[in-house]
C-alpha positions, 0 to 999 in steps of 0.5 A, a space after each residue: 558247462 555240459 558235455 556236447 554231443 559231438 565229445 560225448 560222441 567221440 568218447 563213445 566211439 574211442 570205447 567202442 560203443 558205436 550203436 550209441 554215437 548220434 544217429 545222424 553221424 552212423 548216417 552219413 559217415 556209416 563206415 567210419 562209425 561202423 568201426 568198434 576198434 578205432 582206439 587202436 587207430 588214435 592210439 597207433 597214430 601218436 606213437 614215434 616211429 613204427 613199432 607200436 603199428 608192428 606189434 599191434 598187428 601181430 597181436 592181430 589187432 585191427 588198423 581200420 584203412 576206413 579212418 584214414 580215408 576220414 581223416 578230417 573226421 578222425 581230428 575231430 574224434 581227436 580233439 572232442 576227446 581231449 575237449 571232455 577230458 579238460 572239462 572233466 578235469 577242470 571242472 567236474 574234478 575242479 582241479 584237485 590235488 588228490 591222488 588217482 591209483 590206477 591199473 593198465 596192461 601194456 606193451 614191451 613195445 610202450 615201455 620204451 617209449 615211457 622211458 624217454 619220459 612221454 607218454 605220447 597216446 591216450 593211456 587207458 588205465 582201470 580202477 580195479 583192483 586187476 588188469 582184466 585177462 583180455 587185456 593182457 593179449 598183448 606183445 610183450 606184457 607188462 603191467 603198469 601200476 599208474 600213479 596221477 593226481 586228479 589235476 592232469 587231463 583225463 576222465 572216468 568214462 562211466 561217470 560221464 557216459 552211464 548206461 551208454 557204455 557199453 563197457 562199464 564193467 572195465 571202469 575206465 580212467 582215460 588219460 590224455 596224450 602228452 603227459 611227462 611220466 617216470 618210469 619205476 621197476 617194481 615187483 609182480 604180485 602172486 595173482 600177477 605172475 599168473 598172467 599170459 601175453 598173445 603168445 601165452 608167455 608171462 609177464 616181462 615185468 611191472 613198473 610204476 608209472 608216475 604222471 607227473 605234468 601234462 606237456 600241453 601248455 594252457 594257450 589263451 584263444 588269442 591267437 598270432 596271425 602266424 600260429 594259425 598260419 602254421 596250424 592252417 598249413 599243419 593240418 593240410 599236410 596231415 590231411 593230404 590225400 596223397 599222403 592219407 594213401 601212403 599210410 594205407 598203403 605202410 598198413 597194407 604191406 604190414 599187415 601182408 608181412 611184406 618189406 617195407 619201402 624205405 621212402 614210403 615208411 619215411 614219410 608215413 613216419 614223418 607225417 605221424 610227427 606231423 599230426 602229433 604237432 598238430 594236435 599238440 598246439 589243437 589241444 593247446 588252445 582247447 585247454 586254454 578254450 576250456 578254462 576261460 570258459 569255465 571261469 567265464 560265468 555267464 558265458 559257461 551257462 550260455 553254452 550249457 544252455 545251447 548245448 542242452 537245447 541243442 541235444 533236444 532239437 536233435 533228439 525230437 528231430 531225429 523222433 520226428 524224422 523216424 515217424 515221417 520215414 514210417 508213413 512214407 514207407 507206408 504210403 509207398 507199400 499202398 500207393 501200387 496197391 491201391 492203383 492195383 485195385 482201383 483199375 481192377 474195379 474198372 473191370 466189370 466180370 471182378 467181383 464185389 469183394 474185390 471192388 470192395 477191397 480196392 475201395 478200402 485200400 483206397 480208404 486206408 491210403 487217403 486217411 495215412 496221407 491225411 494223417 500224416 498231414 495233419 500231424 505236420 511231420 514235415 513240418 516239424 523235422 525241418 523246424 526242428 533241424 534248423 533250430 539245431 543248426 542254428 544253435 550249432 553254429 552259435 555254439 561254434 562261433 563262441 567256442 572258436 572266438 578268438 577273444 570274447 568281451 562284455 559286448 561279444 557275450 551281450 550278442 551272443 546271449 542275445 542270439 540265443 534268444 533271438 533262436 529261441 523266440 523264433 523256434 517257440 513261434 513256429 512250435 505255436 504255428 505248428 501245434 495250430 495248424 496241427 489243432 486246425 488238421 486235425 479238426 479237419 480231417 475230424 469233420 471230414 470222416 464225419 461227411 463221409 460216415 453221413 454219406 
């Protein structure tokens, strides 16, 4: 089972590294991926009450407004990370019961909240050695010393992203939200004292912190009529836009040190609850999505099959695409001047050269055009984009099946093929039509070279 664009994606985009999220998403939802702070945001979200946003701004970090406006794109974010997450544990990692020792700066702030025995956000941790300086900027520091074994959510994103991160020197260890934790004080090493918060104060203590259970409960796609019901009627409260505008409107009088209106932080508060249970029975159902695939054999190897075939559409269609945009740009540059041209050798008192000139832009615009004709650039992209949304629909249907037997799997395996049968003959089409331009237009310079 492969990682799909959209969690590799998200866990780009969780990390900051935003110039390697697909094109096509920095496209269309170009603020939203513009941001390179969003953990702030999907950290500060899970979080009870409005400490943790308090602390966050004065330590000056950054509560983007742009991905509340996109809050249906942020769920996503949220549920494709915890997607990877259980793939990586449950597969990659197969579930194993060794122990993982890893580091992390926090706040004074998450240390209470550690306390009542969740961990409520996503827990980025380190596997070095030392908690890097720049972590350490924080309200209130103290350091972690995070104890879990392998079979609780999370991922090593350097594993999984490569050269694609950015970050690689942080060697990440991402754990997901929701897990039971104890906390145990325990005492700062000589290097660590060393350390300074925002304020440039030491650190006001270590702890342990031991993962002991993920709070998320495997649930099968098998779903009630009612659950979806509450989950339907969950995620409509979360997204709603009036209440979106509450949570930038809370945001905006922090972030300006202004009282906060007790109705507005009320209801900023109560609907933070909301999206917690939201995504806490989304992330039941991914989990429960995920095991049954990966024991599903046949099945797993469908979706590996899709998504791989799925990411290489989009990249020749994304190849294609640039190349299409080059030849238009260029013809729109040449077209003016041609027209240019073409009315001054109308004009008896120009010169030759001018004539001459006008005559060879004409030329070089005909021969861009043809070019690009024959290639069949146009062609390509739209066949290339409607195999990919194809396959994204296929893929979308089998993750979001709510049951899927021997008969189901036959369909969809046959769907697949069906794709793909018709993709390898418009790819034959192409390249003949392509062949048949090219001679063409071969022949055609030739004419004009005899003449």
């Amino acid at each position: 089972m492969r990682f799909t664009q959209d969690e590799i994606d998200a866990l780009l985009f969780y990390q900051g590294s935003i110039e390697k999220v697909s094109e096509d998403k920095r496209v269309m939802l170009q603020k939203f991926y513009s941001v390179d702070s969003a953990y702030n945001v999907l950290n500060v979200l899970l979080f009870p009450g409005i400490g943790n946003e308090m602390a966050r701004i004065a330590e000056g970090k950054e509560l983007d407004q742009e991905l509340i406006a996109q809050m249906k794109e942020l769920i996503k974010i949220y549920c494709n990370i915890y997607s990877a997450m259980c793939k990586y544990t449950f597969l990659y990692e197969n579930g194993e019961n060794f122990v993982l020792y890893t580091k992390r700066a926090d706040r004074a702030y998450s240390v209470k909240a550690y306390e009542k025995g969740e961990s409520f956000t996503f827990l980025s941790t380190t596997s070095k050695d030392q908690v890097d300086k720049y972590f350490c900027e924080k309200e209130g520091l103290i350091l972690l010393e995070v104890e879990s074994t392998a079979q609780i959510e999370h991922i090593d994103l350097n594993k999984i992203l490569g050269n694609n991160s950015d970050y690689q020197g942080e060697r990440e260890i991402l754990f997901a939200p929701f897990l039971h934790v104890n906390l145990e004080k325990t005492e700062l090493d000589k290097s660590e004292e060393s350390l300074k918060d925002c304020n440039g104060n030491p650190p006001l203590g270590k702890y342990k912190l031991m993962i002991m259970d993920s709070l998320i409960e495997m649930k099968s796609r098998h779903r009630f009529a009612n659950e979806k019901s509450i989950e339907s009627e969950l995620y409509l409260e979360v997204t709603d836009k009036e209440a979106l505008n509450n949570v930038i409107n809370v945001w905006s009088d922090l972030k300006e040190g202004k009282g906060l209106n007790p109705d507005k932080e009320k209801k900023y508060i109560e609907w933070k609850e909301k999206l917690r249970t939201y995504l806490k029975k989304r992330y039941e159902y991914i989990k429960g999505a995920v095991l049954e695939m990966i024991n599903n054999e046949t099945l797993n190897r469908l979706l590996d099959d899709i998504s791989g075939y799925k990411n290489w559409t989009n990249e020749k269609r994304v190849e294609y695409d640039k190349k299409l945009t080059r030849f238009n740009i260029a013809l729109s540059i040449m077209q003016p001047l041609v027209a240019v041209a073409m009315a001054l050798s109308f004009i008896e008192n120009i010169e030759v050269a001018a004539k001459v000139i006008g005559i060879l832009l004409t030329g070089v615009c005909m021969t861009i055009y043809k070019l690009c004709e024959a290639l069949g650039l146009k062609g390509k992209v739209e066949q290339r984009t409607i195999t990919y949304l194809r396959l994204d629909e296929l893929e979308r249907e089998i993750c979001y099946e709510s049951s899927i037997d021997k008969e189901k799997e036959k369909r969809f395996v046959e769907q697949f093929k069906a794709i793909i049968i018709n993709d390898n003959r418009k790819c034959e089409s192409n390249i003949q039509n392509e062949i048949r331009n090219l001679r063409d237009l071969g022949t055609s310079n030739h004419l004009k070279g005899g003449i």
